[in-house]
N, C-alpha and C positions, 0 to 999 in steps of 0.2 A: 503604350498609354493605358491607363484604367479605362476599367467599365465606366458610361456613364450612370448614376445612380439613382438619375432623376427625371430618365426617360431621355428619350429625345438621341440624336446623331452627335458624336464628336463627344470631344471629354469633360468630366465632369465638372459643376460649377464654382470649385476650388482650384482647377488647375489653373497655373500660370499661362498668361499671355506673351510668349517669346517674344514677338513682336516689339510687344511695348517695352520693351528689355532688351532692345538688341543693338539701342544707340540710332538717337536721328540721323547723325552723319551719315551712318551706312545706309540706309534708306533714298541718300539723296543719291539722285545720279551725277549731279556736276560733282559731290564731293568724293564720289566711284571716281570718275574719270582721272582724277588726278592723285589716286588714295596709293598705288603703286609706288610711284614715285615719293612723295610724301615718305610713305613705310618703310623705303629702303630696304626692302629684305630678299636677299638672297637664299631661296631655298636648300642650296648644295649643300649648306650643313648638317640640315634637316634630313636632306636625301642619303646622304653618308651613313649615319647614323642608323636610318632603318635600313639600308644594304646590308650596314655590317652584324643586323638582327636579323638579317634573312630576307628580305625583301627581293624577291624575283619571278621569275618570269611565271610562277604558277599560285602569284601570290593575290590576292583580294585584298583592298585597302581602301577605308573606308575615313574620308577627310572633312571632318566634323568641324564647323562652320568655315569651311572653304574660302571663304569671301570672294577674290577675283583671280582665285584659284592657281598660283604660283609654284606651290606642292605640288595640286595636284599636275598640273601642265609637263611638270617633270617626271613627276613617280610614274605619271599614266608611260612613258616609256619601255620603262622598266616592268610593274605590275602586268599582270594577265587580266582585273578586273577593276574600277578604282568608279566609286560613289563617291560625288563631291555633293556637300549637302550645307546649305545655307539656308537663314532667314529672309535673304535683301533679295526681293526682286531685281533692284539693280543689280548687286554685285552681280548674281545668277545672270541676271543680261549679259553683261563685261565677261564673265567666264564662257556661257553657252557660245559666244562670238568666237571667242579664242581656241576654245575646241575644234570646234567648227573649221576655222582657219587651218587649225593644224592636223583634220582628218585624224582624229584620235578614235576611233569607233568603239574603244573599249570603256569610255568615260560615260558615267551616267550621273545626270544632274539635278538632282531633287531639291524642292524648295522645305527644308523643314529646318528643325534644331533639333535638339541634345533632348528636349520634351517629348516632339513628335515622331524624330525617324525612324521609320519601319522598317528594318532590316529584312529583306526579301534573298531568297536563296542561303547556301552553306553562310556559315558561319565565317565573318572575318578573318584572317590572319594578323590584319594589322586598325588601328585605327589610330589616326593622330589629327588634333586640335591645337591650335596658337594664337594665344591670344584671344579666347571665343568665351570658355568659363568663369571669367570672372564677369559676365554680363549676367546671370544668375546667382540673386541672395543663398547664401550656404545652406539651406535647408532644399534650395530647390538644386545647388550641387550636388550634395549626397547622392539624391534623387535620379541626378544624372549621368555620374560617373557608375550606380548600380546599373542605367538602363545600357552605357558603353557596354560595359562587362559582360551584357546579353548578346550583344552584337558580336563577340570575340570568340573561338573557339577557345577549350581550354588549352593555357598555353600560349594564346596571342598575346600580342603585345599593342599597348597603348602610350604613345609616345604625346607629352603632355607637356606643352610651353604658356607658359601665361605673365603677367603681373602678378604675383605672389610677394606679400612681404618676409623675409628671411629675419626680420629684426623681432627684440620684445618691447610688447607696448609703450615700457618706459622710455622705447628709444624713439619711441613715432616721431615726435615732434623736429631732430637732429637729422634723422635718415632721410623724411620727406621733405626738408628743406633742401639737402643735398641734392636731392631727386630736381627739385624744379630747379635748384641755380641751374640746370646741366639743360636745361630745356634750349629749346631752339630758340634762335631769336624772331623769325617770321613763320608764319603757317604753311610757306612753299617751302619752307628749308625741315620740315618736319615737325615736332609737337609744339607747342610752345606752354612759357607756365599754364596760363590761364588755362588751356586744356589741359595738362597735367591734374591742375588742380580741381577741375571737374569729375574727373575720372576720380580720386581721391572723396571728394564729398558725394560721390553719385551713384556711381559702379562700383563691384560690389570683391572685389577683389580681397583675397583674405590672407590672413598668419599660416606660414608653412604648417605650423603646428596644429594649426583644424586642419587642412586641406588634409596632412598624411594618412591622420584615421579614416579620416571619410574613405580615402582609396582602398585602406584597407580592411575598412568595413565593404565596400563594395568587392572586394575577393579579390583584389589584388596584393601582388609581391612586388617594393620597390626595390628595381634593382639599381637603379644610379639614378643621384641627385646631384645637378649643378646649379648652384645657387649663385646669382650672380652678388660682388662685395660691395663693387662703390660704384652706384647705389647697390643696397639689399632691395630691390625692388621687383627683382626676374629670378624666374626659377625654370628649368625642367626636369621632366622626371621619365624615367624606363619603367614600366609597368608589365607584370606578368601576369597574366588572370591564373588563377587557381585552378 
């Protein structure tokens, strides 16, 4: 984080409030409790993927907005070090429990975001975020995938899933209707329009075509893009710090 510049503890009086950016839902604990479920996501693909980057037993991996920590519950297996690092006092509740549960002693669970977290000891090998970044307007992106790339020794890798649009503007209006006919029909069965289309008018999710510079204004090399087609609405990306 910057110096503050106007006196006083903490950052200065331009910086963003992650907080207030980081989506009421997650904040709540009844909508914790049930947000697994809801999300459906299976980590194992995720966990494949950084294996097949090197992910092992002498590795540091650092899981930037964590949420109820799914990733990390698994990777912490495999890794030697792994920082799970969220906004939500709840989710952090739900994940510290699960740790906990499972006698993970090499997991360490800090409450910050992509603004705050102080990377303490060597340098990452790995860091990966899902679905976290587009809770941040693109200027305070930039900002954020520069301060990952601190976090990274050179050479790590940043493994990056989000809400990403893959389409061009002219096609907004056809791709995002496609996006919510496909919604859920109830809120226990997963997202439904109405929340689709909040995330759309609210959060701040952006065109592949800003997102890429930004990475690679921040010193990264992309090495593989999967974009999801119908919807164009999901992207991930392989990242190599410089």
């Amino acid at each position: 984080m910057p110096e503050r510049t106007s006196g006083g503890d903490g950052p200065p009086d331009w910086w963003l409030d992650e907080l207030a950016h980081a989506g009421n839902e997650h904040l709540d604990p009844a909508y914790v409790a049930g947000y697994d479920r809801k999300a459906g996501h299976d980590p194992q693909a995720d966990l494949d993927i950084l294996c097949r980057l090197g992910l092992d037993g002498d590795s540091t991996l650092v899981d930037l907005g964590a949420g109820t920590g799914r990733l990390t519950l698994a990777a912490a297996r495999i890794c030697r070090r792994l920082v799970a690092v969220d906004v939500s006092t709840a989710m952090l509740g739900r994940l510290r429990a699960d740790v906990g549960r499972a006698g993970l002693a090499n997991v360490e669970v800090v409450q910050a975001g992509f603004l705050s977290y102080v990377h303490q000891g060597p340098a990452a090998d790995f860091v990966y975020t899902r679905h976290a970044l587009h809770q941040l307007p693109d200027f305070w992106k930039a900002i954020a995938l520069a301060r990952v790339a601190g976090i990274l020794r050179p050479g790590g890798v940043l493994l990056l899933r989000d809400l990403v649009y893959t389409f061009d503007p002219a096609q907004a209006a056809g791709e995002l209707e496609s996006w919510l006919a496909s919604a859920a029909g109830s809120t226990a069965d997963g997202w439904t329009r109405p929340e689709l289309a909040t995330h759309v008018r609210e959060e701040h999710s952006t065109f592949s075509w800003l997102l890429e510079p930004m990475l690679d204004k921040a010193g990264f090399r992309i090495s593989e893009v999967t974009p999801s087609r119908h919807p164009a609405t999901y992207a991930s990306y392989v990242c190599v710090k410089r």
